[in-house]
Steps between C-alpha positions, in 0.01 A plus 500: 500500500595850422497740808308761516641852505394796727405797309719744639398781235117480589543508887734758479282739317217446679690554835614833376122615415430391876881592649404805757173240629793193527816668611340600857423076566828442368678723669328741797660772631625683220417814390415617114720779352357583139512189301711322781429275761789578779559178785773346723643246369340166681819308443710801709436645841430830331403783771369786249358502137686568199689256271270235417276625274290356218354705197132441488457562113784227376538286819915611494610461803833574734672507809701788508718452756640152365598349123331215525149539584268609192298361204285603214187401556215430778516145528908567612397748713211271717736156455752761655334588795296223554859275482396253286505402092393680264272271327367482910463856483295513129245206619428706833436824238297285299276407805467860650450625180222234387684440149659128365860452641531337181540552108223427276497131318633559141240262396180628675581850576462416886731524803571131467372290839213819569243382173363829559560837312762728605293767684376284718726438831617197651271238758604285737296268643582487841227441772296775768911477661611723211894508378729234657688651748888622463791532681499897469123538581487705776121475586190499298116632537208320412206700371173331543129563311197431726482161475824450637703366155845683448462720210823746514858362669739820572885360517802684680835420424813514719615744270228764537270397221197432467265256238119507457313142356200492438200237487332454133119450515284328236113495614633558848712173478897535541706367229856627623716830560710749311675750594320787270170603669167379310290755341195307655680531909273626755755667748388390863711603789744356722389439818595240799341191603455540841334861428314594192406849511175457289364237699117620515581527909761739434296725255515816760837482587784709416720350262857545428648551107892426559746515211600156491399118582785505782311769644142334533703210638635723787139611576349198471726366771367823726164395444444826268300433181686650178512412131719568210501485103850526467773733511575860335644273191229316440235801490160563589246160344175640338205354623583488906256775563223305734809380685508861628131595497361589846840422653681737739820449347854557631802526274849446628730649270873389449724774603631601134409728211273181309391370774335878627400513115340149521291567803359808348398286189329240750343838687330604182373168382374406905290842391359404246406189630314696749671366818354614835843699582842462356833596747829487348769420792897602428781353676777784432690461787619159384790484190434550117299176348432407871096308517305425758696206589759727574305698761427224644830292524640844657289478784203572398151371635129444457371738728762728341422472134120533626572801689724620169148397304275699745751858443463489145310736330207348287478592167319725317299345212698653148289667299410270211194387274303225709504200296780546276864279580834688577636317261263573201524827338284770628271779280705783343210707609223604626320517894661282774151332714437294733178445642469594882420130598847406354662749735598321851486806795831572590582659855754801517859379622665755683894591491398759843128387612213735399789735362735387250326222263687273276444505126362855553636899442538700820657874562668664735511844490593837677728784544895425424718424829253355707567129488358362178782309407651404833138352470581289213835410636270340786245319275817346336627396873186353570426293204858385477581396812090311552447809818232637705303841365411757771272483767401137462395475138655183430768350367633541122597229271817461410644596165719663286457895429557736154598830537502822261629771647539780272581772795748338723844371465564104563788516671479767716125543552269184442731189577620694858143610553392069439786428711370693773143392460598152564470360102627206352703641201527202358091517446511838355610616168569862372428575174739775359420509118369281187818386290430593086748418235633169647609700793729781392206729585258554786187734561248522749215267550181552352160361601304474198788399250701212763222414699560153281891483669349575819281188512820297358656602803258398719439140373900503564417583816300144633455707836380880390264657739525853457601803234555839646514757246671806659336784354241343239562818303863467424392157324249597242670628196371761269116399670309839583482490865169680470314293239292280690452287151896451519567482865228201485649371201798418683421438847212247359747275337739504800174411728486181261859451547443471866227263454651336322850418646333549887700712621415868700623847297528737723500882358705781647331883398516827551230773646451742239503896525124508647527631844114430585259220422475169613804255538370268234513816197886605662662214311713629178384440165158397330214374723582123331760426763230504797251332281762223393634364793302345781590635778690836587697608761636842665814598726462820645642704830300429840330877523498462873888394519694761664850324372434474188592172430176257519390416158146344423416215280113528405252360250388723224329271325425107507292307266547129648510535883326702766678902527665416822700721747762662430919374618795754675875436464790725567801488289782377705883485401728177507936483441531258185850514514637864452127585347211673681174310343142580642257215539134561688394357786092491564328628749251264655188729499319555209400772356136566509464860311469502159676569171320849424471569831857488554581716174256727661663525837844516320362782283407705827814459652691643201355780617595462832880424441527857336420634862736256667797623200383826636539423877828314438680814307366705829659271768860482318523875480306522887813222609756616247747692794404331849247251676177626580227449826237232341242738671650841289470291231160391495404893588742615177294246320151619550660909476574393139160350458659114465262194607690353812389146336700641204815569675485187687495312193764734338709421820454155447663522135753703586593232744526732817560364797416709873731487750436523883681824647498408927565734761613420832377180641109562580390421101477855376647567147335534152493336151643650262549465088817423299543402189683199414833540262510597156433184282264308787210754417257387276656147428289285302521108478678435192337174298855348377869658537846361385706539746772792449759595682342403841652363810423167386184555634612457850267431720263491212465817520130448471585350135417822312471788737145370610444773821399314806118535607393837678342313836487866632105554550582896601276760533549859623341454823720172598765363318518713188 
């Protein structure tokens, strides 16, 4: 009887139509490079990609780095890896690929032993057990419809691969497998015996959407309910929508770039299924292609991965037609509805409770030098690092931070000012410029035009919790700051960004040139950046703060919580190596006055400080040539007309200290004043200093010239 001969040809050219779906099962790990497919070597103990390669358009392949590894076609390349014949190799191709293993019958025109045309794929008719089982099978998954009857068999190999067979239905009775999935195949999920998350008891309880069948195995065994379709390679199944529907559903995404992608995919479609909530739970502390399996074999536990579960955010619904699949193509145009009964209520999730809210705009906003980006430095420390906001407002989640700074240096400004705030820089990145021209030029950043790289970034970013755009201004392009129609424009689409990707974008601004008014009309530019964000913030000077230094962080504005109080913080300086960095430190009073209030009391003591210049030019000249009796002093005072509250204060800037002149031993004596040395007068706290030719800050040297306080209550009938 004459043998039967493979048709080489015919599987090859259909495994090049399919190669960049089957090189991944035939060889994981490997990375695609144009129209290559780069890999270690299996055969070698290879530590790094690089020579093995295979060209996914011809099926040449090589090993680079010896003479005697390569081939010309696909079949060589799997018999290669796989380590066994060709012929081996074509029939396994023929079965993945659902097309005869064999030629066609010279006589009939048929793949000779099939009697069935050419298109259609190969059966076996094996029992509900599936394939027989081989020496490299590694495990295998058994997908189940409601009755109970195996329908779908998943396969791993030893060598990393993977093989799908499937169950052909006629009228609901099975008549065998093949490997190609039937047009007719109603994709039902894997699930466990022992816990079968749509069991009508479990209907109201949260259910977990792993990546793959190894992972609802290790939740199973922790008595956690989870499902799966199948992996990122085998895609998203139409038709698994009531799965999902009125489900609070938990993803668990594998810790690389398809798995992040995947669990988006299953976000959207959970959506659109209308599940009761939808969390999405990264593990990016573990290594690159590292699952839940992973987390859990490194330690991890139940009441862990539930308490992970419980700190995830819950996502925001996307913005989509109601009714209409991810997967099928939406309207070119025309109005986006959905009726108000579709819409489940949503609470506001907070990044700093009843402040900061996630998915929203805020701004921050005030004169320059008084703290608003030591601020941001601590929002980033906060978030970062998973830390406690001021005066028992709770705790922040933890998370990774953007930056755009366009007024400070990296080096020597933000990353000591994060160092000193307590950040975890490896949670915060620094955006410096946007890369044009396949990077051999760079220009700034611009809202409206790479607000699409922006949310690239982000989904990079499995973690992202906050922006901080340092000042907003600096980051609009050619926009007319005074348009309202394009200050909207552009602030409306970054609102959906933040919706979108849930993450906080907090605005640094300006005051403008206004001197009067209320707080809320101070901020620079058009009216649209108070009526875009949802809440607003102001950092001012403490009017009643003799020192100077006690800045105020108060509501202007907030459209999602209650206005409350007001928070004080000093800025205090910290030794990051040989840099001075300033970091604040909050007071634990709040602040009760208001934000036009404050303006208003600031406003008034403008006026004031021109009296206390005045008063402060007339003690230097009064002290100039020799100490003076406090007493002479306050009477000189009121001879020129000068407020003795003025000259105390003036006294107190000029940093003059009265010293006790005793005579004999019975207590008499005086107080006299002397001005302190040339340089010491008039010292202000400097916010951040680099360290020049100093004494290597010995004795720290109060880090930056910060005076020591004046604890000197004198007055010119007492102490002076």
């Amino acid at each position: 009887m004459k043998k039967h001969q493979i048709d080489f040809d015919e599987i090859n050219k259909a495994a090049l139509e399919r190669a960049r779906q089957l090189i991944s099962e035939v060889l994981p790990g490997g990375k695609f490079v144009g129209q290559e497919y780069i890999a270690k070597n299996p055969h070698r103990n290879d530590r790094t990609l690089g020579s093995f390669r295979i060209n996914l358009r011809t099926g040449v392949w090589k090993d680079f780095a010896t003479s005697n590894a390569g081939g010309g076609d696909f079949i060589s390349y799997v018999a290669f890896v796989r380590g066994c014949a060709q012929s081996d190799a074509a029939r396994w191709l023929a079965d993945k690929l659902g097309v005869p293993a064999t030629k066609p019958s010279a006589k009939t025109g048929q793949a000779i032993g099939a009697g069935r045309s050419r298109a259609v794929p190969n059966i076996h008719l094996w029992g509900d057990e599936g394939p027989p089982t081989g020496a490299n099978e590694m495990r295998r998954h058994v997908y189940r419809d409601s009755s109970g009857r195996p329908v779908r068999i998943k396969v791993k190999y030893c060598d990393g691969s993977f093989a799908n067979f499937y169950r052909i239905l006629d009228n609901g009775k099975a008549s065998g497998w093949q490997a190609k999935k039937p047009a007719n195949f109603e994709a039902v999920p894997y699930v466990t015996a022992a816990l079968n998350p749509f069991d009508p008891e479990l209907k109201g309880d949260q259910v977990l959407w792993p990546e793959g069948e190894k992972d609802v195995d290790t939740l199973s065994s922790l008595n956690i309910p989870a499902f799966t379709f199948g992996g990122a390679g085998d895609g998203l199944p139409a038709g698994i929508e009531h799965y999902l529907m009125d489900r609070r559903v938990v993803i668990l995404a594998d810790n690389d770039e398809p798995g992040r992608e995947h669990a988006e995919k299953k976000a959207e479609v959970a959506d659109w299924a209308n599940a009761t909530s939808i969390q999405i739970v990264h593990f990016s502390e573990l290594p690159a292609k590292a699952d839940l399996s992973d987390y859990i074999a490194n330690g991890g536990t139940r009441d862990s991965l539930l308490s992970r579960i419980d700190a995830s955010l819950v996502l925001r619904s996307p913005v989509g037609t109601k009714g209409q699949s991810p997967a099928e193509p939406g309207r070119t145009s025309g109005l986006v509805v959905r009726r108000a009964s579709e819409i489940k209520p949503e609470p506001i999730w907070w990044l700093w409770p009843d402040r900061i809210a996630i998915g929203k705009l805020t701004l921050i906003a005030g004169d320059p030098g008084l703290g608003k980006s030591q601020l941001t430095a601590f929002l980033s420390a906060v978030v970062t690092t998973g830390g406690e906001w001021p005066c028992g407002e709770g705790r922040a989640a933890q998370g990774s931070v953007l930056i755009f700074s366009a007024e400070d240096d990296a080096a020597d400004t933000i990353v000591p000012r994060l160092q000193a705030a307590g950040a975890d820089r490896d949670r915060v990145s620094i955006v410096s410029a946007v890369a044009s021209d396949e990077g051999k030029s760079r220009r700034m950043f611009h809202l409206e035009k790479d607000l699409a790289r922006l949310e690239t970034e982000l989904s990079n970013v499995s973690d992202a919790r906050l922006v901080i755009v340092d000042p907003i201004t600096a980051y609009l392009g050619g926009v007319d700051t005074h348009r309202n129609s394009d200050v909207r424009g552009v602030l409306g689409l970054v609102a959906e960004m933040a919706a979108r990707k849930r993450v906080a974008v907090v605005a640094i601004s300006h005051w403008n040139k206004a001197g009067a008014g209320s707080a809320i009309n101070r901020i620079t530019g058009s009216g649209a950046f108070v009526a875009a964000v949802r809440a607003a913030f102001m950092v001012a000077k403490d009017p009643d703060d003799d020192t100077d230094t006690r800045r105020l962080f108060v509501p202007m504005k907030h459209n999602l919580a209650r206005m409350g109080g007001g928070l004080a913080f000093r800025l205090e300086q910290h030794l990051i190596g040989e840099i001075v960095a300033s970091a604040i430190t909050w007071e634990s009073e709040k602040v009760t006055r208001t934000a036009d209030q404050i303006l208003a009391a600031l406003g008034q003591a403008g006026e004031q400080r021109s009296a206390v210049d005045e008063s402060a030019d007339w003690l230097k000249e009064l002290l100039a040539e020799e100490s003076v009796d406090a007493k002479q002093v306050r009477a000189q005072a009121e001879a020129a007309g000068l407020k003795w509250a003025t000259v105390m204060r003036a006294k107190k800037r000029l940093r003059i200290k009265p010293e006790r002149c005793s005579k004999g031993g019975q207590g008499e004596g005086k107080w006299i004043w002397v001005l302190p040395p040339q340089g010491v007068q008039g010292a202000q706290d400097m916010q951040d200093a680099h360290a020049v030719e100093v004494s290597t800050l010995a004795d720290v040297e109060h880090l930056a010239g910060r005076g020591s306080s004046d604890n000197d209550d004198s007055s010119a009938g007492g102490a002076p």
